[in-house]
N, C-alpha and C positions, 0 to 999 in steps of 0.2 A: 677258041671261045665260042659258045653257042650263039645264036642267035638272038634266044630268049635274054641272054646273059646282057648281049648287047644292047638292046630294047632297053632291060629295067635299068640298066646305067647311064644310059642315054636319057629317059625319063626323070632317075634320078637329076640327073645335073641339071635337066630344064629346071623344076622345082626347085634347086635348092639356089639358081641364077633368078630366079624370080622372087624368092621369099627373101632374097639379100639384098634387093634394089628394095621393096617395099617400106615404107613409112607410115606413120600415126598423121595423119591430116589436124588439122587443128580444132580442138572442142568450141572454139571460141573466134570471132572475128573481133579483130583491132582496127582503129582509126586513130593516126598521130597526124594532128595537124600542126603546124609552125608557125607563130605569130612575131613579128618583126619584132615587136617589144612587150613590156610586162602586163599593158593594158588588155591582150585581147582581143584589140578591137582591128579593124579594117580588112582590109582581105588576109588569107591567109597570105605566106610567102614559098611554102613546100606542103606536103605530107605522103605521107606512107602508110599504106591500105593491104591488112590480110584479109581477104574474104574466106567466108567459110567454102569450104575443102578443097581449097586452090593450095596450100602448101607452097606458097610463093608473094614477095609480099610486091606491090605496085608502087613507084615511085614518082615525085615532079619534085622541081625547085628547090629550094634551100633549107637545110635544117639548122638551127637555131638552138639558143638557150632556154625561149619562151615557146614548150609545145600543151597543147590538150589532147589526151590519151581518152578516148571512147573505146570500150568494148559490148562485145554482148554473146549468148549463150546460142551457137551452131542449130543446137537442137531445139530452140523453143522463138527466139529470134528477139528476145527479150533483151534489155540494156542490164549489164552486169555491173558497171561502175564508168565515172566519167574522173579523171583529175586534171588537174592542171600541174604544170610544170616549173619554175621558174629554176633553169639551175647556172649556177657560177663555179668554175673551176671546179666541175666531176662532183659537184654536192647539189642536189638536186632537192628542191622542196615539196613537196603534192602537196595541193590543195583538191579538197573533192569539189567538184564543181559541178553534181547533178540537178542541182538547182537553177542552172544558170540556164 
């Protein structure tokens, strides 16, 4: 086998070892926070944090029934939606809560 031969195969493999690790980063960052109960109110108790184009999401404390999901848009850094959560045995209700 030539040398040349060797090289473009060898090149081949790097690229197609690199384009198969790669991933879509996320358009959008999320913010789930977790409140002890329905009110909302007092400190949080956990939350889970994607930032834009970390593609990994950041974690503390406890997740719950009663969370508020913030998002907003990577590219312009704008708030996309806010809901709230209240959920009971895997049925979860949204409320929008950009008002709040």
């Amino acid at each position: 086998m030539s040398n040349r031969l060797k090289i473009f195969l060898l090149l081949a493999c790097i690229i197609l070892a690199i384009g198969s690790t790669m991933y879509a980063l996320p358009t959008g960052g999320r913010d789930i926070t977790y409140y002890a109960d329905a009110t909302f109110s007092g400190d949080p108790v956990g939350e889970r944090y994607l930032a834009c184009g970390s593609g990994s999401w950041q974690s503390w404390g406890t997740v719950t029934s009663y969370s508020k999901v913030e998002t907003w848009d990577c590219g312009t850094g704008e708030n996309t939606g806010c809901w709230a959560y209240f959920c009971a045995s895997n049925d979860c209700e949204p409320i929008d809560c950009s008002g709040w």
